[in-house]
N, C-alpha and C positions, 0 to 999 in steps of 0.2 A: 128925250133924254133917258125916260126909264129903261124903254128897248136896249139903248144903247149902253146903259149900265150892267143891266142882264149881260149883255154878250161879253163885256170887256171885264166885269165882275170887277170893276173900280169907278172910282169916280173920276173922270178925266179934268187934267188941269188948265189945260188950253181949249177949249172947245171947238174954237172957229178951226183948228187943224184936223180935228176928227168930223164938222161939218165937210170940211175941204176933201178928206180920205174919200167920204161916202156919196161926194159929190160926181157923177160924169159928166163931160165934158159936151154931153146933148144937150144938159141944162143950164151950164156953166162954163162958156166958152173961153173966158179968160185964163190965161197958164195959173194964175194966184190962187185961183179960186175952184178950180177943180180937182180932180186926183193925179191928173197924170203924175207930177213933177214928186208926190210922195209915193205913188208906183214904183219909181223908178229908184226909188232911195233903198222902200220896203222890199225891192225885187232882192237888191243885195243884200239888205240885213238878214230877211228870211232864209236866201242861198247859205248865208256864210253858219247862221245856227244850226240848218240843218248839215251842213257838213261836219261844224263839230262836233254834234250827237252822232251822230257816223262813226268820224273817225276815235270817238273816244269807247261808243259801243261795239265796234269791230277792231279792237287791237291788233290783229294779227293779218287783215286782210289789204289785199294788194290797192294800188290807186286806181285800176280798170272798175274793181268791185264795186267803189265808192262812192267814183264817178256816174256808174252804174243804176247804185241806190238813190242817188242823190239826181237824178234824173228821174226819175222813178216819182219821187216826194215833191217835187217841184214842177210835175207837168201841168201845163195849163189846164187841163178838163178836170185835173185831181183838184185843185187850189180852186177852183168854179164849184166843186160837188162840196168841197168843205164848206166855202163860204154859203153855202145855198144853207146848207145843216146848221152852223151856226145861226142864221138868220139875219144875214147881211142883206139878201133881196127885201126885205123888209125894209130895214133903214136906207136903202140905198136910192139918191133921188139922180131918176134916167127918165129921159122922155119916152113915157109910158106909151105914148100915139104911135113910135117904132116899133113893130111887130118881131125885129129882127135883134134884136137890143136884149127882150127877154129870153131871148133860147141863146145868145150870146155869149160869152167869157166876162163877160162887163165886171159878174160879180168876184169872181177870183182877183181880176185886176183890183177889186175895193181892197181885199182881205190883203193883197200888196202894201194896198197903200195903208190901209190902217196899222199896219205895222211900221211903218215909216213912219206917222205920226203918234206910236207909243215912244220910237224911240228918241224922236223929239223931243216930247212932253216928258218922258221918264226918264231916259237912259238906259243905257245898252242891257247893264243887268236886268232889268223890268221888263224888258222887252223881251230877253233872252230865258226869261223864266214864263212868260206869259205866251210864247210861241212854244217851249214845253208841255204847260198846262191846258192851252186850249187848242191848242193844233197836233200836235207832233204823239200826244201821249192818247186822244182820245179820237184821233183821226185817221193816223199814219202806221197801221201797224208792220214793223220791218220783219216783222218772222212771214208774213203775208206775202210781203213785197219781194223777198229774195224770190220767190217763187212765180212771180209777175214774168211773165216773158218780156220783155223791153223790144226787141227787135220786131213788131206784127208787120212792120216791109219784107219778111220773108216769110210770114206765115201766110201772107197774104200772094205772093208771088209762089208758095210752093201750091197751093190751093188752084191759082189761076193758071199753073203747069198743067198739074192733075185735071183740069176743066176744060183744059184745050181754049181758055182766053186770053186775050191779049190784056194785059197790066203796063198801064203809065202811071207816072206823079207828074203833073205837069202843076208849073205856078199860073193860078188864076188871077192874085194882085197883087202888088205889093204897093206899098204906102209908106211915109212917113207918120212914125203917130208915138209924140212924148220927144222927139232928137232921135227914134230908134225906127229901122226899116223894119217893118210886120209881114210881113208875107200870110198869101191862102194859099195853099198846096191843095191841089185835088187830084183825090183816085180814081182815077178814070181805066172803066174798063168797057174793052170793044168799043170803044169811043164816046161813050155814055160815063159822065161824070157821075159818079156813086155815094162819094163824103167828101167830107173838105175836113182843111185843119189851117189851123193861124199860129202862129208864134212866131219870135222876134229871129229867127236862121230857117232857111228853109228846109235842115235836116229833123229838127224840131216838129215843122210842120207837117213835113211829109210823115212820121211816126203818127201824131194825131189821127190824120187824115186814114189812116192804113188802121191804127186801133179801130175806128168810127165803121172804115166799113169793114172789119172783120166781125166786130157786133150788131152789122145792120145785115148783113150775110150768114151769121150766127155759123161761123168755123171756130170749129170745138180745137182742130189740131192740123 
């Protein structure tokens, strides 16, 4: 409960819903009692704040731009790295004995769902000022971000020109997981898979997967 107060910097009204946010579903199989189903709440409320700090801090810029940003702030490895900084891997109960679970996205999908059950327990304002203050203002810097290349499928294909290799994304799995199809996209080059990536469309994932091995390849440009 202390951990828990530290990060959320209140004291929580409903508990069993932020047990449930923090819970995976390796240790808690039933839909009630794990996070997917506040993932999937938290996935939209968090989208919908951070487009309106967007759109209200970009007055004058087009919907590609936004869309842009906002892709940007919402990618699964960014929302995994925040959650990790906040100290969600701490509170967060996963079956520890899966090797594959801790180098995972597991924790980003918490920081979904614990936002799904602020806005439960609180209401949209609370929530809406509390993914400001601990996400969006100390995490998310957009003067940064503009500057973010979004597209590494072509940084990564222009690289793989220049090298004289051959470059696929081909999909490694896909699954149902929450009511929503998750796809693995992996970077496979010269037939040797290089990174993967996961997210819920496979355009999504094949970005991931192309960011992961442009910085396991370390291309600067």
């Amino acid at each position: 409960m202390r951990q828990l107060v530290n990060i959320l910097g209140f004291a929580p009204g409903k508990l069993s819903l932020y047990i449930s946010a923090l819970s995976h579903r390796s240790v808690k199989e039933k839909a009630t009692d794990n996070n997917e189903r506040l993932e999937y709440l938290g996935d939209a409320i968090l989208g919908g704040i951070i487009a309106d700090y967007l759109f209200r801090k970009y007055p004058y810029k087009g919907e590609g731009f936004l869309t842009e940003m906002r892709s940007k702030m919402v990618n699964r490895q960014t929302l995994n790295d925040i959650a990790v900084k906040m100290g969600l891997k701490k509170v967060t109960s996963y079956n520890k004995n899966d090797g594959s679970l801790k180098s995972s996205q597991i924790f980003g999908n918490a920081l979904e769902a614990l936002v799904g059950a602020i806005y439960i327990d609180m209401g949209y304002d609370k929530t809406h000022r509390w993914v400001l203050k601990k996400v969006i203002v100390p995490h998310l810097f957009a003067e940064d971000l503009e500057l973010l290349e979004i597209n590494q499928k072509n940084k990564l294909y222009s690289w793989a020109n220049r090298a004289g290799k051959q470059l696929e994304f081909e999909t490694l799995d896909e699954r149902m997981e929450n009511g929503r199809r998750l796809f693995t996209v992996g970077a496979v080059v010269d037939g040797e898979v290089i990174a993967e990536g996961k997210a819920f469309n496979k355009k999504d994932a094949s970005q991931i997967a192309a960011q992961s091995a442009v910085d396991k390849l370390n291309i600067a440009s």
